[in-house]
C-alpha positions as CSV (number, residue, x, y, z in Angstrom):
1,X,0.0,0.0,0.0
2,X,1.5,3.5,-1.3
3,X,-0.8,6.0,0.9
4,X,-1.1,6.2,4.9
5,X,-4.9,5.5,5.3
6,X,-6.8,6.4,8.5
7,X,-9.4,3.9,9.8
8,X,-12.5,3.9,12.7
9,X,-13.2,0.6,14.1
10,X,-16.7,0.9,16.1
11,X,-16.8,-2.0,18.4
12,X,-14.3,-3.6,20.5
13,X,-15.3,-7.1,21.0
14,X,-13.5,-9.9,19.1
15,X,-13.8,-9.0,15.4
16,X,-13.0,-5.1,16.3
17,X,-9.6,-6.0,18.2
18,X,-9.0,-8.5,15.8
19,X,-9.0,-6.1,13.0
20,X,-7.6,-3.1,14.6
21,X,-4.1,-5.4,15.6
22,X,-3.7,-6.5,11.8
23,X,-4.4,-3.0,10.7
24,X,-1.6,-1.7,13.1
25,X,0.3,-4.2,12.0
26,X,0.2,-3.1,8.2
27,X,1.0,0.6,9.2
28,X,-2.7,2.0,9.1
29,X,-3.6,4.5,11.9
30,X,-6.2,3.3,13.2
31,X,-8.5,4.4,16.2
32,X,-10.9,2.3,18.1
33,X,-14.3,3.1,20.2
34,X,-16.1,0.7,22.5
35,X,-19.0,1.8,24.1
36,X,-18.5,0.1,27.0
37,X,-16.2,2.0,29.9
38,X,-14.7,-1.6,30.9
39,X,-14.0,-2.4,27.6
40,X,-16.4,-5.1,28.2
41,X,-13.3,-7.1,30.3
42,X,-15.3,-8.2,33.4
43,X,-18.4,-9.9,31.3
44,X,-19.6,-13.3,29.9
45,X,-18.8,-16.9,31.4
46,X,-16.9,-19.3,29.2
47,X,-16.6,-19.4,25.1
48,X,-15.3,-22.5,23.0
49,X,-12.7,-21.6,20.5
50,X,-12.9,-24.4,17.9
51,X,-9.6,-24.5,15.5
52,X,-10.3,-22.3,13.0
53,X,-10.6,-19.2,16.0
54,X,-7.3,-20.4,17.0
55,X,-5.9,-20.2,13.6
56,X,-6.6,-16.8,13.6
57,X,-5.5,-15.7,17.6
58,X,-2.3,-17.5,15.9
59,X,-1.8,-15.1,13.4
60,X,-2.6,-12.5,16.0
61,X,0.5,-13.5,18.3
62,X,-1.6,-13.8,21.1
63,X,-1.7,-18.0,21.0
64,X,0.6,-18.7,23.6
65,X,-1.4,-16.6,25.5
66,X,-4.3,-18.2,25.1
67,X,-3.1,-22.2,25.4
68,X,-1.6,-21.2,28.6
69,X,-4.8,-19.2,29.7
70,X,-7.6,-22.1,28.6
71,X,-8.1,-25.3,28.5
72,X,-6.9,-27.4,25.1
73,X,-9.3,-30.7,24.1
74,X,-9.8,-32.6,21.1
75,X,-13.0,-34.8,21.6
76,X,-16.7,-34.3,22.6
77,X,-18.8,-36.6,24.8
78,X,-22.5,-37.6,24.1
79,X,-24.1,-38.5,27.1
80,X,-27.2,-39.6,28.9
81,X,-29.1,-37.5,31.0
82,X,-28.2,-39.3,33.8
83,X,-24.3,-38.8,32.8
84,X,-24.0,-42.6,31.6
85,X,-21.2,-41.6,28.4
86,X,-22.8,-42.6,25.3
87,X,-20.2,-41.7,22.2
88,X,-17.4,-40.2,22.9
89,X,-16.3,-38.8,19.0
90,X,-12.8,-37.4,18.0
91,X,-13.2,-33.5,17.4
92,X,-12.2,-31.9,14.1
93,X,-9.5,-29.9,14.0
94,X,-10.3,-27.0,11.9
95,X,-7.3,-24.7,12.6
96,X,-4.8,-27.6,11.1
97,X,-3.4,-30.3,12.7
98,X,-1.0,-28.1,14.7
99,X,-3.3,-26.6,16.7
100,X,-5.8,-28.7,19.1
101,X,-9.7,-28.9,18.3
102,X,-10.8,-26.6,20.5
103,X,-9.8,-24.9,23.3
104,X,-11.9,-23.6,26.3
105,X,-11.6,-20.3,28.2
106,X,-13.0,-18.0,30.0
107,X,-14.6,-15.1,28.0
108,X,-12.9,-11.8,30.2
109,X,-9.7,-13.6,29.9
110,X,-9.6,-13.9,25.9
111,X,-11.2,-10.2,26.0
112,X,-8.1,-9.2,28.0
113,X,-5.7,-10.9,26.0
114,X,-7.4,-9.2,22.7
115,X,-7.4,-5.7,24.1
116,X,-3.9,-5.9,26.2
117,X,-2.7,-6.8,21.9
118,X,-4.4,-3.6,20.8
119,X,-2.9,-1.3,23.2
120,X,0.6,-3.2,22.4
121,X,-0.7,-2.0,19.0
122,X,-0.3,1.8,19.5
123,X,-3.4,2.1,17.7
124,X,-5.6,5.0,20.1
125,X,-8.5,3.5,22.1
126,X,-11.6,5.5,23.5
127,X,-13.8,3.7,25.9
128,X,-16.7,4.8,27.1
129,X,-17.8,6.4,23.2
130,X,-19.8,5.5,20.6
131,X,-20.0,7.3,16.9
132,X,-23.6,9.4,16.8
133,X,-23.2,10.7,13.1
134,X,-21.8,9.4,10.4
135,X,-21.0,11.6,7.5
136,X,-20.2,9.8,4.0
137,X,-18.6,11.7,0.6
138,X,-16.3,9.6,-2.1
139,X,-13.0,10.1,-0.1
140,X,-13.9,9.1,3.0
141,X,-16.2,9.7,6.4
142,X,-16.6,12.3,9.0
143,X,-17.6,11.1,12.2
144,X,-18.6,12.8,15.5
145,X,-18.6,11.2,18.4
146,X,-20.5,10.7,21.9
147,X,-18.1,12.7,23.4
148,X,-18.0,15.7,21.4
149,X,-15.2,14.8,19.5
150,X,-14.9,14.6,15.5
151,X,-12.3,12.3,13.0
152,X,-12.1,11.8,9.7
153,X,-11.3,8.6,8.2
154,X,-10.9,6.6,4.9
155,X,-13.0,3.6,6.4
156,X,-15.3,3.0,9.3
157,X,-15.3,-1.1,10.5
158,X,-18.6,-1.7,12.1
159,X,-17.9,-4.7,14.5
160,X,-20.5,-2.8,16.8
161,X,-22.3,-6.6,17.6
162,X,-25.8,-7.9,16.9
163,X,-27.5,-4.4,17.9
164,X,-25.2,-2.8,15.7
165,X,-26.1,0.8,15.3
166,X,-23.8,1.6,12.7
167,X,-25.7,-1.2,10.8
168,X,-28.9,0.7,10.8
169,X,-27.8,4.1,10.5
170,X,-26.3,3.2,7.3
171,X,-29.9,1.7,6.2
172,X,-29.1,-1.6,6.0
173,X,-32.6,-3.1,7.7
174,X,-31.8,-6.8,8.4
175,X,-32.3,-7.4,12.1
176,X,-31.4,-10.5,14.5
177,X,-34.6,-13.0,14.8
178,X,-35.0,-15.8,17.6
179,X,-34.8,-19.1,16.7
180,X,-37.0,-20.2,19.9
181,X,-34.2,-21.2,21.9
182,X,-32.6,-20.0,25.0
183,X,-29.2,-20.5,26.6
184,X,-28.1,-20.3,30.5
185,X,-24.6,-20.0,31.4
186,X,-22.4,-19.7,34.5
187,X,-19.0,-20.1,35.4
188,X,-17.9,-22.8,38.2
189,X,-15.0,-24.8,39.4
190,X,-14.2,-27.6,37.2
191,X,-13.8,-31.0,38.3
192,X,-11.5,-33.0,38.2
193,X,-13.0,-35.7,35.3
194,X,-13.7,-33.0,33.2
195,X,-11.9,-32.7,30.3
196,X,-13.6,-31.9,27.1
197,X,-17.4,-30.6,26.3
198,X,-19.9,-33.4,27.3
199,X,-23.1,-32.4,25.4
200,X,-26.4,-34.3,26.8
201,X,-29.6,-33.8,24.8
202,X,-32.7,-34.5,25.8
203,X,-34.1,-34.4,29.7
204,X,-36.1,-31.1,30.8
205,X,-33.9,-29.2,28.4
206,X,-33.2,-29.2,24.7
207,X,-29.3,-29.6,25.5
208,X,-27.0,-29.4,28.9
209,X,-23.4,-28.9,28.4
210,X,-20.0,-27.8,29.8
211,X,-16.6,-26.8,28.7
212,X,-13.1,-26.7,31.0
213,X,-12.0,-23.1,30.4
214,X,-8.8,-23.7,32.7
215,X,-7.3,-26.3,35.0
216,X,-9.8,-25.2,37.8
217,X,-12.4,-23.6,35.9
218,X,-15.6,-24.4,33.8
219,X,-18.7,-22.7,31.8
220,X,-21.9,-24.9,32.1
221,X,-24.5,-24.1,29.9
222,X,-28.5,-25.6,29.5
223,X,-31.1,-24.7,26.8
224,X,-34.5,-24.5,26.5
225,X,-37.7,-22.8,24.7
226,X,-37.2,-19.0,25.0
227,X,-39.3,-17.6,27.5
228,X,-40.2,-13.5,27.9
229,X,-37.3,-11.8,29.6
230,X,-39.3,-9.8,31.5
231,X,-41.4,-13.1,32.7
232,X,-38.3,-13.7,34.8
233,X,-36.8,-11.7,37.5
234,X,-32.7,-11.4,37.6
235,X,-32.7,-12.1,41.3
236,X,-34.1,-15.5,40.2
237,X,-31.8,-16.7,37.6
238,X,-29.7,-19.0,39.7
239,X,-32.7,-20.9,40.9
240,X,-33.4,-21.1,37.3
241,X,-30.6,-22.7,36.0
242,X,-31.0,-24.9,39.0
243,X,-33.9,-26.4,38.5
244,X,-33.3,-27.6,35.1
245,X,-29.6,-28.8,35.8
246,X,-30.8,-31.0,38.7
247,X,-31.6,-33.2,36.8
248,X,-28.7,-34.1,34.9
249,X,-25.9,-36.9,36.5
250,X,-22.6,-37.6,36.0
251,X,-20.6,-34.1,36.7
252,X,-23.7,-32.0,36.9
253,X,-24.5,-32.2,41.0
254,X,-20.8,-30.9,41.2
255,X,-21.5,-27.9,39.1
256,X,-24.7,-27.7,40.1
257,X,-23.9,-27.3,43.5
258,X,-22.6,-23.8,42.6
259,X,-24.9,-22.3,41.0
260,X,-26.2,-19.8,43.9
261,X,-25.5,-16.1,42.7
262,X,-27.8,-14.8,40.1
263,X,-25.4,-12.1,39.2
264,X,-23.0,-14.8,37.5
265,X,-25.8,-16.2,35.6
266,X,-26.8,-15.0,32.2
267,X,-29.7,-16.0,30.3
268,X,-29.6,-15.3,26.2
269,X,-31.8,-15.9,23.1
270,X,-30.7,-17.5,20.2
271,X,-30.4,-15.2,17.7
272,X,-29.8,-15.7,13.4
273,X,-28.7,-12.9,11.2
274,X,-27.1,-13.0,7.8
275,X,-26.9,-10.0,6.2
276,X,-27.5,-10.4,2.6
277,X,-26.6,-8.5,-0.7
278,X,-23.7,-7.2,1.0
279,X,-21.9,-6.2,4.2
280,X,-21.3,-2.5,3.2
281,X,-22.6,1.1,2.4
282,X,-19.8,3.3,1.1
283,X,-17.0,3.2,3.0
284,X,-18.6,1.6,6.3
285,X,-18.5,-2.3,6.1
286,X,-19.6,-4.7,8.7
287,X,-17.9,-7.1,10.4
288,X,-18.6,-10.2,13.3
289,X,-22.1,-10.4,14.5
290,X,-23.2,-7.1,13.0
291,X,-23.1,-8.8,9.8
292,X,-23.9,-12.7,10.9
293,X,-24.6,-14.4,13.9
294,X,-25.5,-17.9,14.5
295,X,-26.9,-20.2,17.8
296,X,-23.6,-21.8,19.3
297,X,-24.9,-25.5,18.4
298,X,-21.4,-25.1,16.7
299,X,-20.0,-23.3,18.7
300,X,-18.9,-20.5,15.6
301,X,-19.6,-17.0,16.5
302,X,-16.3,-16.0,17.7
303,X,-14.5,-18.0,15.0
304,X,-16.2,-16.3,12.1
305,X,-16.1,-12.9,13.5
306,X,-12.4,-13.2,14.2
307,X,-12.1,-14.7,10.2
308,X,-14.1,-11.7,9.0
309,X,-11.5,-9.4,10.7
310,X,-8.2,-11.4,9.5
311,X,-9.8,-11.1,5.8
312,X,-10.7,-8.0,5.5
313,X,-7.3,-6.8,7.2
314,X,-5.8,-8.5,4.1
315,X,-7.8,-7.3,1.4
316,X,-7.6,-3.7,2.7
317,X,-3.2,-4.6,3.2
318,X,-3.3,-5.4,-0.2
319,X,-4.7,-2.9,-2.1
320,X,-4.5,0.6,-3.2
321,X,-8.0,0.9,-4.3
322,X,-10.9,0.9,-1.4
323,X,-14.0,1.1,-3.5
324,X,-17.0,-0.8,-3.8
325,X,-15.6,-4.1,-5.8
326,X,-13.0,-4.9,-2.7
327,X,-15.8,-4.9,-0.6
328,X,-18.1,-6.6,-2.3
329,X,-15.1,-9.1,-3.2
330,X,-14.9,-9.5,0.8
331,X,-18.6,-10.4,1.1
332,X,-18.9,-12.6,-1.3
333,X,-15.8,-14.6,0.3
334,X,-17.2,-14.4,3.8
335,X,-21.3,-15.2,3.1
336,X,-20.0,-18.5,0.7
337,X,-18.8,-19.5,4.4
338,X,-20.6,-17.8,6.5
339,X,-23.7,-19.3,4.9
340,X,-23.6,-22.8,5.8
341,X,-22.3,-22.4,9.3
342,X,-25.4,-20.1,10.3
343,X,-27.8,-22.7,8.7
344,X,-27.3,-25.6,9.8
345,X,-26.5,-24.2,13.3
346,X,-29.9,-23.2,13.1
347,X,-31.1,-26.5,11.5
348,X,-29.7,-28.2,14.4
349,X,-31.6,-26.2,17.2
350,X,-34.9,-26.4,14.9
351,X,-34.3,-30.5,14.6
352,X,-34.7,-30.1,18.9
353,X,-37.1,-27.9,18.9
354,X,-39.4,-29.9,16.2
355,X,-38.6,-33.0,18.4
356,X,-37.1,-34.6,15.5
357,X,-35.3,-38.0,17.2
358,X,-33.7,-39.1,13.7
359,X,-31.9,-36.2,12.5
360,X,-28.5,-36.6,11.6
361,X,-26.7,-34.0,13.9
362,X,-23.8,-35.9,14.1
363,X,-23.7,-35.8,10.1
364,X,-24.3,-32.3,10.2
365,X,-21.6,-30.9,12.7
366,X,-19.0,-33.1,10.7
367,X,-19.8,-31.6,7.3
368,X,-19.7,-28.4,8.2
369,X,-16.8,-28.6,10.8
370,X,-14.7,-30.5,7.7
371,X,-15.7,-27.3,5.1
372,X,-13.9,-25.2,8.1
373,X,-10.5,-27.0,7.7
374,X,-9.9,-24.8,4.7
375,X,-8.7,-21.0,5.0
376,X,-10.8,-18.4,5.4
């Protein structure tokens, strides 16, 4: 690239920090807003990072980081509701062969690994602000912010999540829509026999679940039909989650058994959004879940937003020309992939919903996980 070229990331979740550290990396000044004052460090439970998310923290440098910080695995259990281990199937390994299937961690920790790379970045970081109006022209866009402030950029990165605001205040009308499902999650202790994600369908929920996320720590997760938010009061979620993970065996009374503070339990719809036509207006382009978003039957969010991030970085890296047919180039790359995973993640949650005892999840999960093996 022959010019300096300025560029607002709005967002600083996984697909904003993502992009702003290859940016950086390439030379572009980049500056980068996140609503949140915390930078968002403190929230969420546990997240699984299947191998094509590690592919990309890889070419981050922040790997290390994360092997030492989670909790590596390469298989997932099928078991009973009563814990009895039914199938216990070799994971995929999407990333290549040199990274594990999956790794497991908790969700401040990657957030702090992401944003401690973007301050090693130099690129400039405002918490606490978010971009009110966005002004477009040929050359670039003028943005004034929450704070008073004003910048002037060559290219605005939406990776503002599924509310995105940037999405809708440069009309683009497509809008999350549940699925039916609902997830509860909490952090606990892990013990000692756990050592990959047992999944165990069926029971008083659609699904109950857990992943290590360190050597002493786990996420444990159960879904069921969506119910009105408002139908259930936040000083009640523990007993919640209780009451349906009762009733699950094996490691379950363990975890269980500490599940007493609402505060660390949080209670989420399943969302789907794709996007379609394409993922930008001008010179604002989406990226991550303000362009897709998928149920985590596959566990995929955070791998295709981090994906969107690493090829975008490269497209802009690589050329001199920002216009219209780079970005359209970079949609059509990411929705040929993007595609699949969001369908059948939501194919497998419908098959559970509809009570369907003869689908062929299994088949499913392997397709799709295979098609990941390949880059980006």
């Amino acid at each position: 690239m022959s010019t300096a070229r300025t560029v607002l990331v709005i967002g600083g979740g996984a697909a904003g920090n993502a992009a702003t550290v290859l940016l950086r990396r390439a030379g572009l000044t980049v500056d980068l807003i996140e609503a949140k004052d915390d930078w968002n460090a403190t929230a969420g439970s546990g997240i699984t990072l299947q191998g094509n998310a590690l592919r990309v923290l890889r070419e981050l440098s922040v790997w290390e980081r994360v092997e030492a910080s989670g909790f590596a695995f390469d298989s997932v259990g099928i078991t009973a509701p009563d814990g009895t281990v039914l199938h216990i199937a070799r994971d995929q390994r999407t990333g290549g062969d040199d990274l594990p299937a999956a790794v497991g961690m908790q969700r401040p920790q990657l957030q702090r690994i992401l944003s401690d790379a973007v301050r090693a970045s130099g690129a400039t970081v405002r918490l606490g602000t978010t971009a009110e109006i966005l002004g477009q022209d040929a050359d670039g866009v003028s943005v004034r912010f929450s704070d008073g402030g004003e910048g002037r950029y060559d290219l605005v990165i939406a990776a503002d999540g599924l509310g995105s605001a940037t999405r809708a205040a440069i009309g683009i009308t497509d809008k999350p829509e549940p699925t039916g499902m609902a997830i509860w999650r909490v952090a606990a202790p892990r013990p000692a026999g756990v050592i990959r994600t047992d999944l165990a369908y069926g029971g008083p929920a659609y699904i109950a679940g857990y992943c290590p996320t360190s050597d002493t720590t786990l996420y444990a997760y159960v879904v069921e039909a969506n119910r009105d938010r408002a139908s259930i009061p936040p000083e009640t979620y523990a007993d919640e989650m209780r009451r349906l993970a009762r009733a699950y065996g094996g490691h379950w009374p363990e975890i269980t058994a500490h599940i007493t503070d609402p505060a660390k339990v949080n209670y989420t719809w399943f969302d789907r959004l794709l996007v379609e036509g394409s993922w930008h207006r001008g010179r604002v382009v989406l990226i991550g879940d303000a362009a897709h978003c998928c149920p985590p039957t596959l566990a995929q969010g955070a791998a295709l937003s981090l994906e969107d991030a690493l090829v975008l970085a490269r497209l802009l890296t690589a050329s001199d020309t920002w216009d219209d047919a780079l970005f359209q180039a970079y949609y059509e790359r990411r929705v040929a992939r993007v595609r699949p995973v969001v369908e059948a993640s939501v194919r497998i949650g419908q098959w559970q919903l509809d009570g369907v005892r003869d689908a062929d999840v299994p088949g499913l999960m392997g397709r799709t996980m295979t098609m990941l093996r390949e880059l980006p």
